[in-house]
TORKOL-4160 file (C-alpha; in steps of 0.2 Angstrom, whole numbers, padded with zeros to 4 digits, m for minus):
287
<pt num="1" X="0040" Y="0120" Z="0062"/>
<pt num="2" X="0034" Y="0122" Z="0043"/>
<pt num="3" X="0048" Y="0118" Z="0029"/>
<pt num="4" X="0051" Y="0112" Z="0013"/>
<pt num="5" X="0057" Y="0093" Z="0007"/>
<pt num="6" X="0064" Y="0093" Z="m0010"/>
<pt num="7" X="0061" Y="0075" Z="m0017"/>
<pt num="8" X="0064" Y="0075" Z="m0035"/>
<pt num="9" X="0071" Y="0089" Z="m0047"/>
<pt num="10" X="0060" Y="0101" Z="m0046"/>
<pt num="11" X="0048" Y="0094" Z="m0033"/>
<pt num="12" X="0045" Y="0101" Z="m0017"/>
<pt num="13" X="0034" Y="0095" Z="m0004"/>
<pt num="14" X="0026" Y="0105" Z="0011"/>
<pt num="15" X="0030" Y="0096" Z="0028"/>
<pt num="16" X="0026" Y="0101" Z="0047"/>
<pt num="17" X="0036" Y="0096" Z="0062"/>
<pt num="18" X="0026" Y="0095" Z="0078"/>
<pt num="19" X="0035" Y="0096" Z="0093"/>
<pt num="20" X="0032" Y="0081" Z="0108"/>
<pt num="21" X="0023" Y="0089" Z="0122"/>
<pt num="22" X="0025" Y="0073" Z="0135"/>
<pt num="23" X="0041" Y="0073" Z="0148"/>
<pt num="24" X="0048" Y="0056" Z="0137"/>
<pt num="25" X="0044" Y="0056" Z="0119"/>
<pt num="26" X="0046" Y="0041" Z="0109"/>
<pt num="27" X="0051" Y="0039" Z="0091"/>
<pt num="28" X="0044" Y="0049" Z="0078"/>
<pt num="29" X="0027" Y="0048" Z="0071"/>
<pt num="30" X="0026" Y="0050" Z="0055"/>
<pt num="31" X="0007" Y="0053" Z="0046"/>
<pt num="32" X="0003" Y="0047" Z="0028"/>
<pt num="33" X="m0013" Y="0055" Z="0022"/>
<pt num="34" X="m0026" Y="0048" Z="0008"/>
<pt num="35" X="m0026" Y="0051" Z="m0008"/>
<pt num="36" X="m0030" Y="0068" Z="m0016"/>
<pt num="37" X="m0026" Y="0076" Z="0004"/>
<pt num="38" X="m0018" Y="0086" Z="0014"/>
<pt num="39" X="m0009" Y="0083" Z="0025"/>
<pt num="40" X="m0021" Y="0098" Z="0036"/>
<pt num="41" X="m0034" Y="0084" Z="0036"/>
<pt num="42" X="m0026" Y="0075" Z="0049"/>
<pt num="43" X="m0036" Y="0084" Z="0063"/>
<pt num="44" X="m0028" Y="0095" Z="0077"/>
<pt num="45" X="m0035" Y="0087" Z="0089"/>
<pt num="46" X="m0028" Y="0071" Z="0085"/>
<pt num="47" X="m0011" Y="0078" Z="0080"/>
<pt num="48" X="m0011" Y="0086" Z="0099"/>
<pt num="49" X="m0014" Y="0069" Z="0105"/>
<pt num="50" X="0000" Y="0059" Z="0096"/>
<pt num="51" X="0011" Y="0074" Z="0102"/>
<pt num="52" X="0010" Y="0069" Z="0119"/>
<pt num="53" X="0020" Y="0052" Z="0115"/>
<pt num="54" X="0029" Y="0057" Z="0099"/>
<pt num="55" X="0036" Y="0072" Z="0089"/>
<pt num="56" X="0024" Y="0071" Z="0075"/>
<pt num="57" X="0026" Y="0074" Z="0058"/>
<pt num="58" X="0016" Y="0078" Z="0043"/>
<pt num="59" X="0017" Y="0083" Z="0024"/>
<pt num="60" X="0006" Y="0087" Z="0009"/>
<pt num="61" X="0010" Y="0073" Z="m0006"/>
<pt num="62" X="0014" Y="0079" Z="m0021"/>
<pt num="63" X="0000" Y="0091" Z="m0030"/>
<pt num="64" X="m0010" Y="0094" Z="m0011"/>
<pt num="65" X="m0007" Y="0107" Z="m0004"/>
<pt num="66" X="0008" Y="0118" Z="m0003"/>
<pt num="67" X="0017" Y="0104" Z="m0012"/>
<pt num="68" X="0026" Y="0107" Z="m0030"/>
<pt num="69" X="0008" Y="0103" Z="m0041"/>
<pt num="70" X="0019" Y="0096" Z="m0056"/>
<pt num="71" X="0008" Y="0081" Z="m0062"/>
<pt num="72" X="0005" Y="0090" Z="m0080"/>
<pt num="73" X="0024" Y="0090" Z="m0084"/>
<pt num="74" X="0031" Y="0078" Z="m0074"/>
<pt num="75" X="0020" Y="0063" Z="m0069"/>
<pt num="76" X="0024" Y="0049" Z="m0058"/>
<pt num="77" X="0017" Y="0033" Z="m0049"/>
<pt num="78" X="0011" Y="0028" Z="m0033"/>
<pt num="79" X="0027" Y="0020" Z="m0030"/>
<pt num="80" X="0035" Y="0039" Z="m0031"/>
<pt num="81" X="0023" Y="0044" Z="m0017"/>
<pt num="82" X="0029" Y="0031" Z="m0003"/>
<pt num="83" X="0049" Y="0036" Z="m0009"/>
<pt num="84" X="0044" Y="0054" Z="m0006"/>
<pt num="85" X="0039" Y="0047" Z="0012"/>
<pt num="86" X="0055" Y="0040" Z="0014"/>
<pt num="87" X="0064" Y="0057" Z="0010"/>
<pt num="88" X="0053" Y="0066" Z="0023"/>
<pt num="89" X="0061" Y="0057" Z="0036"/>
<pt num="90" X="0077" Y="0060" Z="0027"/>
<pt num="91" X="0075" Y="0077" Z="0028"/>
<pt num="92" X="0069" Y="0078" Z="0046"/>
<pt num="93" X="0084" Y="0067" Z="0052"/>
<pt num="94" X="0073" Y="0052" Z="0058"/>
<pt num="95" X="0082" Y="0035" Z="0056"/>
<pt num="96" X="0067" Y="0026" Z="0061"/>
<pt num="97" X="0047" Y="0032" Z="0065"/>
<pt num="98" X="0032" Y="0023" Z="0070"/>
<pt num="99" X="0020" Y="0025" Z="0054"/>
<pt num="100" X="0002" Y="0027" Z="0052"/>
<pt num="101" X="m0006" Y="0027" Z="0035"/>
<pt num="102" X="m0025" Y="0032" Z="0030"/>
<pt num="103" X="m0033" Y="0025" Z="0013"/>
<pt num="104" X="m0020" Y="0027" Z="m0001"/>
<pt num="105" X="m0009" Y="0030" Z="0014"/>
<pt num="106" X="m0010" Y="0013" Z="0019"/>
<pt num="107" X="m0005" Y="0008" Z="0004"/>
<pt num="108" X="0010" Y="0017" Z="0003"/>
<pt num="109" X="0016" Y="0013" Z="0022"/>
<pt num="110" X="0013" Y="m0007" Z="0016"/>
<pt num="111" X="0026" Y="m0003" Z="0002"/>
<pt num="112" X="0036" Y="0005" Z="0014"/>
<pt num="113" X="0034" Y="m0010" Z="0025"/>
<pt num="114" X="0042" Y="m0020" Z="0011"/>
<pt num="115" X="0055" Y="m0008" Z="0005"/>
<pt num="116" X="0060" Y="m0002" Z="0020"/>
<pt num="117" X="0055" Y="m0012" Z="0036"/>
<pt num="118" X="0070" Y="m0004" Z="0044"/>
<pt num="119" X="0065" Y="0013" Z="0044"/>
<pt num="120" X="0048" Y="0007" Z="0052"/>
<pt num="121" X="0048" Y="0007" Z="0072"/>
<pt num="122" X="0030" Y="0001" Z="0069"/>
<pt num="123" X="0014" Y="0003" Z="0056"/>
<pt num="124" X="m0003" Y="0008" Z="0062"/>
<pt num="125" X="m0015" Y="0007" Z="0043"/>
<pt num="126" X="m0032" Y="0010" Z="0044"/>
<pt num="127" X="m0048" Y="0011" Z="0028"/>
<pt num="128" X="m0038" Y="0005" Z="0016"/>
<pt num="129" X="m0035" Y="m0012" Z="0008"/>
<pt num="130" X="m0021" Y="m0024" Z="0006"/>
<pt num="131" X="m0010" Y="m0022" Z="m0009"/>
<pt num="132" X="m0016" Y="m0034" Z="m0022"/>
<pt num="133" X="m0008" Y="m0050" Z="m0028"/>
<pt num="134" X="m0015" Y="m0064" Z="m0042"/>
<pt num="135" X="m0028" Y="m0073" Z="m0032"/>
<pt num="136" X="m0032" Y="m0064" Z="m0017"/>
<pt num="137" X="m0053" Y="m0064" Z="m0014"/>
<pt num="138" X="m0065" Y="m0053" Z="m0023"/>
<pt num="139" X="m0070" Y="m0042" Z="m0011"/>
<pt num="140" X="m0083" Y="m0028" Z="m0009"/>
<pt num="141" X="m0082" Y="m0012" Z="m0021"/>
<pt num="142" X="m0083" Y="0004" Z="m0016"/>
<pt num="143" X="m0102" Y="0009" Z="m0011"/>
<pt num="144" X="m0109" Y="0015" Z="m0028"/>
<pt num="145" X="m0114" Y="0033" Z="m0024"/>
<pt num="146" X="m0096" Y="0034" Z="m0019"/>
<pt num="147" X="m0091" Y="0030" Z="m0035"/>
<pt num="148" X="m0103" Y="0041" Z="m0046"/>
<pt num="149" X="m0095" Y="0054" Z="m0034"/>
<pt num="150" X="m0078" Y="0052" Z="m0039"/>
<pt num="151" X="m0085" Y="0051" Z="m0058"/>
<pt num="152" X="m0087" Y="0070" Z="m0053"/>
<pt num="153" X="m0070" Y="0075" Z="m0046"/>
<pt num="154" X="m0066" Y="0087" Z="m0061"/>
<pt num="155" X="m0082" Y="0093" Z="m0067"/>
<pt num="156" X="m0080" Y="0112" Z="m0066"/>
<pt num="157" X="m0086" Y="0122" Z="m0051"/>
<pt num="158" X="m0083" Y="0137" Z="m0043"/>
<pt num="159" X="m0075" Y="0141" Z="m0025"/>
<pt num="160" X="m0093" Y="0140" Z="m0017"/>
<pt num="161" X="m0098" Y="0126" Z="m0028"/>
<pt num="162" X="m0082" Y="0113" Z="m0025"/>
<pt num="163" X="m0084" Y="0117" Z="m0006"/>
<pt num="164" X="m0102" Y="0111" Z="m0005"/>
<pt num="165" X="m0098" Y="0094" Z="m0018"/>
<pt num="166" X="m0083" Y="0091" Z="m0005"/>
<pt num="167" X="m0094" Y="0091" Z="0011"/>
<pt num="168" X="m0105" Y="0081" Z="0002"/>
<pt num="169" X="m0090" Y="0069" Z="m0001"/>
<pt num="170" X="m0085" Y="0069" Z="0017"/>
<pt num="171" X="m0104" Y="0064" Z="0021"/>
<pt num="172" X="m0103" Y="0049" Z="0010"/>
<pt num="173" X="m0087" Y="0045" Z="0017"/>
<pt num="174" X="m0092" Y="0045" Z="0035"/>
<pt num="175" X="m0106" Y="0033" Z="0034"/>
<pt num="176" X="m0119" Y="0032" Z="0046"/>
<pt num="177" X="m0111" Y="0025" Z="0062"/>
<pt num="178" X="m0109" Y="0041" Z="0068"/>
<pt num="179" X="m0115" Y="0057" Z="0068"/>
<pt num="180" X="m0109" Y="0072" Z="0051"/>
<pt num="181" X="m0105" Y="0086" Z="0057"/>
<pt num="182" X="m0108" Y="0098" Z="0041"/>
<pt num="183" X="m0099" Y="0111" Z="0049"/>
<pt num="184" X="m0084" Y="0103" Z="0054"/>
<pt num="185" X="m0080" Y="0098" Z="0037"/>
<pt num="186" X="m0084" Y="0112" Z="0030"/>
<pt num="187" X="m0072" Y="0121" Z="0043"/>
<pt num="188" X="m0057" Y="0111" Z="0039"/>
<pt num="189" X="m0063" Y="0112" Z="0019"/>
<pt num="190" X="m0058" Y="0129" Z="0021"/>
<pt num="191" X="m0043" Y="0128" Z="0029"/>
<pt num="192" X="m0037" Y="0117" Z="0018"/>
<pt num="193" X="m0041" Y="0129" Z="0003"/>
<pt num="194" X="m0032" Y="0143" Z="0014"/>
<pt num="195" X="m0015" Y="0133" Z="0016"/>
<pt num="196" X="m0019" Y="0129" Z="m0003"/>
<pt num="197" X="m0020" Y="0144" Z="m0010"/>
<pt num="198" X="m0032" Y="0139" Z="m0023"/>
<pt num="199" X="m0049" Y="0128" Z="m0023"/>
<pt num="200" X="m0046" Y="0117" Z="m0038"/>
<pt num="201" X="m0049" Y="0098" Z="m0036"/>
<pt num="202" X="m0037" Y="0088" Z="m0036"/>
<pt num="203" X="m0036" Y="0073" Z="m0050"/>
<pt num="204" X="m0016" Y="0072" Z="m0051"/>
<pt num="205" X="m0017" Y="0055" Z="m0041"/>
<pt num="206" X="m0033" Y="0046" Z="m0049"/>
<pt num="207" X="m0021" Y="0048" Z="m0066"/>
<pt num="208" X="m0006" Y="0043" Z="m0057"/>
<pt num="209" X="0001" Y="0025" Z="m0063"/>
<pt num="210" X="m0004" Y="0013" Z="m0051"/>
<pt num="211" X="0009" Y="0000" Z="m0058"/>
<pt num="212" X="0020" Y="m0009" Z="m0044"/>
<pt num="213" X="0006" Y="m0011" Z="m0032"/>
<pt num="214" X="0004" Y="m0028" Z="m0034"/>
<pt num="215" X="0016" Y="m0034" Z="m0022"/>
<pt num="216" X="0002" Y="m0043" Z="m0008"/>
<pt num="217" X="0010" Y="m0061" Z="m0009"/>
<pt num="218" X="0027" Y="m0053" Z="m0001"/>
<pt num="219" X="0017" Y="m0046" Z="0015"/>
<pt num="220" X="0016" Y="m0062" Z="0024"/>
<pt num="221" X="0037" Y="m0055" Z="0025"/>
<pt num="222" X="0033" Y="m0042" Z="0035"/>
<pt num="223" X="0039" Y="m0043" Z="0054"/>
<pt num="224" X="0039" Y="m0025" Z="0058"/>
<pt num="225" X="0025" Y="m0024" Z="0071"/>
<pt num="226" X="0007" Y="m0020" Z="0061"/>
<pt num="227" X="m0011" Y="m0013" Z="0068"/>
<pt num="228" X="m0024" Y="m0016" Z="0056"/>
<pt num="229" X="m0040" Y="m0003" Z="0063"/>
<pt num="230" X="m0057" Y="m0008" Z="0056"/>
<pt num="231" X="m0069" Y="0004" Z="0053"/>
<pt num="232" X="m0085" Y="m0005" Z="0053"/>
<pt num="233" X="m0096" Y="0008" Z="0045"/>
<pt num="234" X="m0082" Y="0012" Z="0027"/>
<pt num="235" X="m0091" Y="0014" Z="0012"/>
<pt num="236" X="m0075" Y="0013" Z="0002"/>
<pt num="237" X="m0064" Y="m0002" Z="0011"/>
<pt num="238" X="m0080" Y="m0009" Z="0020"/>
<pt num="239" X="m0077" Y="m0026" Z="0029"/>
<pt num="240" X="m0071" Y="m0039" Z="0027"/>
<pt num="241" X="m0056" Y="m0026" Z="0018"/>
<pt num="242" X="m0049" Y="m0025" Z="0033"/>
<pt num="243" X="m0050" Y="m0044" Z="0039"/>
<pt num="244" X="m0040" Y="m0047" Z="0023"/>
<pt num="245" X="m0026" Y="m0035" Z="0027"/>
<pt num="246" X="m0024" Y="m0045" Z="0043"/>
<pt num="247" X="m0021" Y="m0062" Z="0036"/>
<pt num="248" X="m0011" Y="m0055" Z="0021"/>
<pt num="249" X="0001" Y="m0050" Z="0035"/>
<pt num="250" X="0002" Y="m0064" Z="0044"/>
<pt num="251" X="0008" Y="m0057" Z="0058"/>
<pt num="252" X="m0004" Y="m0040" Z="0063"/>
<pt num="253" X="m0017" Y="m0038" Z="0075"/>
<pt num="254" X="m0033" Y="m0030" Z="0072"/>
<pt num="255" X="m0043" Y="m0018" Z="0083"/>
<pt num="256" X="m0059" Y="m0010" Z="0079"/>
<pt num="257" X="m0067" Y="0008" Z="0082"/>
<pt num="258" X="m0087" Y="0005" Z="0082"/>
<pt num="259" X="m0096" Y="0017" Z="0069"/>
<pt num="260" X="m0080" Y="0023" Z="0061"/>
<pt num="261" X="m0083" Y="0028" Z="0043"/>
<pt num="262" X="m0071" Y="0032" Z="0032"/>
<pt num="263" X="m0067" Y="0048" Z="0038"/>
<pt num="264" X="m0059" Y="0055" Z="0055"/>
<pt num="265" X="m0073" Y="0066" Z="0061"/>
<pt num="266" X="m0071" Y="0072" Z="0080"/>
<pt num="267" X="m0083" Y="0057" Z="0088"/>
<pt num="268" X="m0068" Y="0043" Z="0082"/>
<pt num="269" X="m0052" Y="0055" Z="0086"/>
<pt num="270" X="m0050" Y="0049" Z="0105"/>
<pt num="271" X="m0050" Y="0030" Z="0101"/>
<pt num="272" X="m0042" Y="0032" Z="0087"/>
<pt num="273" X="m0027" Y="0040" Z="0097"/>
<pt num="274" X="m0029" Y="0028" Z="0111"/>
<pt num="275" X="m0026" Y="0014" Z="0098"/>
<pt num="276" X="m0012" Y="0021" Z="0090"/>
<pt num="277" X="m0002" Y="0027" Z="0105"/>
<pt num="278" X="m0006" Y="0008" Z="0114"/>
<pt num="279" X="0003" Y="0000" Z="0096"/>
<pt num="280" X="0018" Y="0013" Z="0095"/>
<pt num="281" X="0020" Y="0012" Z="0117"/>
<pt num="282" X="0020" Y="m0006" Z="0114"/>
<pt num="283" X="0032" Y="m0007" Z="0101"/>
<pt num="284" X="0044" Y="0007" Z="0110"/>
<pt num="285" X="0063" Y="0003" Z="0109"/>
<pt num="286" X="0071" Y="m0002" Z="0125"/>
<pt num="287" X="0078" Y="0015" Z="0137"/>
């Protein structure tokens, strides 16, 4: 089921609610995509995998896909993006879900985990970084042809042009632990432009205000039951990124998926659902 989540005055956000397929589902699953995505980029596959433990929900953050684009007129922070995950499982009547956040997702599920720890049955994060705090260790940058790529984001291309340069970005992202399927990115590329309705980049969330991030001293809080996935081969959270998330918990546990990149191409989606549904089966809520 495809609706609407109004978050904000004039803000809508495009959300998808995938029914379980197993005999006794657990909580929902709720799915917190990277920065600049949609939620479409959460592969099918995957999705069909979750659903067989859990209904399963998605959405497109603000100025991605079908979602209200309204940055120009009326811009707003990070912080607004995890409250707008909050209202989607307001609006789909989920007390609590077990929460899994990708890259800047992972950012916003640890600020849900700080604002909210009751609303989370558990929190699976994965490429992505702890939220910082005065103090915390230098750690590695992202891989420099990464960053020359994203020095790129608006520079003006047409349909054919911004498809090629974000296949190229997914190739970078994957790294070289496992194999790049061209095709497949470019397959979901075009979907993701179909469900769109447009092929314009995306630069509403590298101008957003980044202000109220810097909570990572609180995390050491969190008792809500926290999987940290490493994904050895990340060229933009590359090790020991993910090493540091665990100890500014305190209280996670870390498994790791060999060759992963930063990216969930279709070699990484079976582990990565195994990992996930063995932290959200563990954390089930007593029948």
């Amino acid at each position: 089921m495809e609706r609407y989540v109004d978050v904000a005055p004039d803000v809508r956000l495009w959300a998808e609610d995938i029914a379980p397929t197993g005999p006794r589902p657990g909580e929902p699953l709720l799915l917190v995509m990277g920065a600049a995505s949609s939620g479409l980029v959460w592969p099918d596959a995957l999705v069909a995998l979750l659903a067989e433990r859990h209904r399963v929900i998605r959405y497109d953050h603000r100025d991605t896909g079908r979602s209200s684009a309204v940055f120009d007129e009326q811009p707003y922070g990070i912080t607004d993006l995890a409250s707008d995950a909050i209202a989607v499982l307001d609006a789909f009547e989920a007390p609590r879900a077990h929460v899994v956040g990708m890259s800047m997702g992972g950012l916003l599920v640890q600020l849900m985990l700080l604002d909210h720890p009751g609303r989370l049955a558990s929190a699976t994060l994965f490429c992505t970084g702890a939220l910082p705090f005065p103090g915390a260790p230098d750690l590695p940058a992202p891989d420099p042809a990464l960053l020359r790529m994203w020095g790129e984001l608006d520079d003006p291309r047409d349909a054919e042009g911004e498809l090629r340069w974000r296949v190229e970005h997914w190739r970078l992202l994957n790294g070289s632990g496992t194999s790049f399927d061209a095709a497949e990115f470019r397959a979901l590329e075009e979907r993701v432009v179909a469900h769109t309705g447009r092929h314009d980049p995306v630069v509403a969330h590298a101008l957003m205000d980044t202000s109220g991030l810097e909570r990572g001293a609180e995390l050491a809080s969190v008792t809500v039951p926290t999987l940290v996935i490493e994904a050895p081969e990340d060229p933009a959270y590359p090790p020991p990124h993910s090493g540091h998330l665990v100890r500014t918990l305190g209280h996670a546990r870390m498994v790791r998926i060999p060759g992963m990149g930063h990216t969930i191409n279709r070699t990484v989606i079976s582990p990565l659902a195994a990992a996930i549904l063995t932290q959200t089966t563990q954390t089930a809520a007593p029948a």
